[in-house]
C-alpha positions in Angstrom: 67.1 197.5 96.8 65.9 199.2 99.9 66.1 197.6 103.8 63.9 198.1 106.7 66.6 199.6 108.3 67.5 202.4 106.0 63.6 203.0 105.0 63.6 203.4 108.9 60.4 200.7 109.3 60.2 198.5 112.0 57.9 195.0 111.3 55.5 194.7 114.3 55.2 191.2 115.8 52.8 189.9 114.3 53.6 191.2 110.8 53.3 188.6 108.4 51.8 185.7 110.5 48.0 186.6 108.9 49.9 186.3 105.2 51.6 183.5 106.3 48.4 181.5 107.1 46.7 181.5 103.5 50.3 180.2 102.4 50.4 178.1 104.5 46.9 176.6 104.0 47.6 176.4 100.3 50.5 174.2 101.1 49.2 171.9 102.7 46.3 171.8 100.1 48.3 171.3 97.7 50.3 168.0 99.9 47.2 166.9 100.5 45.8 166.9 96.8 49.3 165.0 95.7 49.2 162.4 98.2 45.6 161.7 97.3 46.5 161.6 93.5 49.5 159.6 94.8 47.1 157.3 96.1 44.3 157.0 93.8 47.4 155.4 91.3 48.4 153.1 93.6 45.0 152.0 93.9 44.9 151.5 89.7 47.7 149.8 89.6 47.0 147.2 92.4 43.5 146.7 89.7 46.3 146.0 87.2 45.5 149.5 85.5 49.3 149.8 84.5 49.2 152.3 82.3 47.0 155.4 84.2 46.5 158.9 81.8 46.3 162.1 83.6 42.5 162.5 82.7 42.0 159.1 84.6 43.9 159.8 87.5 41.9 163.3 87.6 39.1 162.1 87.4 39.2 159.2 89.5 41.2 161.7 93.1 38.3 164.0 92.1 40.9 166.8 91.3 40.5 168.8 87.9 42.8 168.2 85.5 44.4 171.6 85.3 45.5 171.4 89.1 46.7 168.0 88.0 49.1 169.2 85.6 50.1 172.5 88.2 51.5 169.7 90.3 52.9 166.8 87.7 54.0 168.4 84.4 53.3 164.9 82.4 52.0 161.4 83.1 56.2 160.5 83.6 56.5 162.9 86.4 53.5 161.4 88.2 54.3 157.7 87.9 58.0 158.7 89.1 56.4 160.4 92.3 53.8 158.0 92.5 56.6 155.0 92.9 58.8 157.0 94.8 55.8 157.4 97.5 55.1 153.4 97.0 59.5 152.7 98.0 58.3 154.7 101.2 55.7 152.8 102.0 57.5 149.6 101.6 60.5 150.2 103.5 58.6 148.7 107.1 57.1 145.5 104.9 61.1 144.8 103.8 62.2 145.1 107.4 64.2 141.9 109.0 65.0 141.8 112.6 68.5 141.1 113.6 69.3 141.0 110.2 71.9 138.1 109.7 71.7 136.5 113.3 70.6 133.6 114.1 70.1 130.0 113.1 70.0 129.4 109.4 66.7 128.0 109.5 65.0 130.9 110.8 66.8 133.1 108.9 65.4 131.4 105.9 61.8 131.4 107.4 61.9 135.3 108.3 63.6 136.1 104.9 61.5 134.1 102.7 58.1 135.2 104.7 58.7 138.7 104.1 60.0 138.6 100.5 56.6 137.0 99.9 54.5 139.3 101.7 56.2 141.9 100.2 55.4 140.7 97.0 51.6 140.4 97.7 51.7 143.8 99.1 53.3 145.5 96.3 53.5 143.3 93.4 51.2 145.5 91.0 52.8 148.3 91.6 56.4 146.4 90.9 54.3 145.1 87.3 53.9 149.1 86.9 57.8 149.7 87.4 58.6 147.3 85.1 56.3 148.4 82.5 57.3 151.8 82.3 61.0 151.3 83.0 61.5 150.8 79.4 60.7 154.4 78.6 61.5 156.3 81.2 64.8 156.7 82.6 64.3 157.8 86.3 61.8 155.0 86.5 64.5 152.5 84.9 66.8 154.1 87.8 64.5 153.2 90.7 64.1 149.6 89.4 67.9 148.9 89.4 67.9 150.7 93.1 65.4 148.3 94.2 67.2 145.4 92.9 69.9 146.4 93.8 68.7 146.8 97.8 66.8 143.6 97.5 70.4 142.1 96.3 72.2 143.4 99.4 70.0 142.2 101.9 70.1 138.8 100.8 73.6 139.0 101.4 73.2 140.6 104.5 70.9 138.0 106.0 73.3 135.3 104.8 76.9 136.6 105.2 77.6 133.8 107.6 76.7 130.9 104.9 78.5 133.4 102.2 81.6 134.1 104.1 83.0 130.1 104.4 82.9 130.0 100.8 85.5 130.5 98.4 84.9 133.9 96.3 83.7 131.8 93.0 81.6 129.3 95.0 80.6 132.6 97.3 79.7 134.5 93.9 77.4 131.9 92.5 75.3 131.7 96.0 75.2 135.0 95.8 73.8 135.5 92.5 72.0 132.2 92.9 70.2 133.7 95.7 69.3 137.2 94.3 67.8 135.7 91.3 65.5 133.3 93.7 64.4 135.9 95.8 63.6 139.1 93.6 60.6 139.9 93.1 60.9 139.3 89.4 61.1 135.4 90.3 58.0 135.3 93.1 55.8 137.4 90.4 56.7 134.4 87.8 55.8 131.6 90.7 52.9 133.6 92.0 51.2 134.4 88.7 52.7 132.6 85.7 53.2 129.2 87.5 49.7 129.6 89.7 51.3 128.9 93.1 49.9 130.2 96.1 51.6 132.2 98.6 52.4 128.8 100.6 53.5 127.1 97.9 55.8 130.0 97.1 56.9 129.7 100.4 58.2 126.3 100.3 59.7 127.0 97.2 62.1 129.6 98.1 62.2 127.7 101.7 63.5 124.7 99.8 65.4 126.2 97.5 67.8 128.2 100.0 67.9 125.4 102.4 69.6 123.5 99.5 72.0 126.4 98.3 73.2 127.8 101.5 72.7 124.5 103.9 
């Protein structure tokens, strides 16, 4: 292997910039193309088209299905990316102020309001996790992460109420409370049991007030 300095060459300075511009172009091409993919999914499953093929998506982000496969080597690999890219987008809708200050009822309220929103914002694509976890392992991971998260923040919000409890009693809140609030358990109120978002609401609100009061 040969080095400019013993060939005796000297780059100029702009060598390289004009190459670097097609590259560059192509890379953001290619972003562009799998956020719009990215996208057109998320669209499908918030119709309740769980189960998306790589011709469909395609089709549907008007890319051909050649480039499709260039950037996702099987329908897995895209429904991993596409609910990686749908955990991004739902990290603002999860966010509590202050988490774990202030009076209990208001706690309650803000919790409550944004578990539900969340829920409405991203419930079909939390159907398509849970559809797919089953058979694919990464997919199965990001469930449990999610649960997990949604887990900790509901003892985050409610370590005052946890913390003058003894560890058994402390336990069962805690468990108690995570099952309320996941979004498992507002899908089954939402859609199985017909309630609207209100009456989901006052469910939870209820519920909680009772536990934790």
């Amino acid at each position: 292997m040969t080095d400019r300095a013993s060939t005796g060459t000297v780059p100029s300075p702009d060598a390289g910039v004009h190459d670097a511009e097609p590259v560059d172009g192509r890379v953001a091409r290619r972003e562009r193309n799998i956020d719009a993919v990215l996208d057109v999914v998320l669209e499908m499953f918030a119709e309740e088209w769980l189960f998306p093929t790589m011709e469909q998506a395609a089709s549907r982000s008007g890319l051909s299905l050649r480039s499709l496969y260039r950037y996702f080597a099987d329908p897995g690999q895209l429904l991993e990316a596409t609910i990686r890219r749908n955990r991004e987008l739902a990290v603002p809708v999860a966010h509590l102020h202050a988490i774990g200050e202030g009076p209990l009822a208001a706690r309650i309220d803000a919790f409550v309001a944004m578990r539900v929103r969340l829920y409405d914002t991203f419930g079909p694509v939390y159907r398509a996790t849970l559809a797919h976890a089953h058979r694919l392992p990464r997919i199965s991971d990001q469930l449990a992460t999610v649960r997990d998260e949604l887990r900790e923040q509901f003892e985050l919000q409610f370590a005052p109420e946890l913390a003058c409890r003894t560890p058994a009693d402390r336990d069962s809140a805690l468990a108690a409370g995570d099952l309320l609030a996941q979004l498992d358990s507002i899908d089954y109120l939402r859609r199985h049991r017909a309630l609207s978002a209100t009456e989901t609401a006052t469910v939870l609100s209820s519920t909680l007030n009772t536990l934790l009061g």
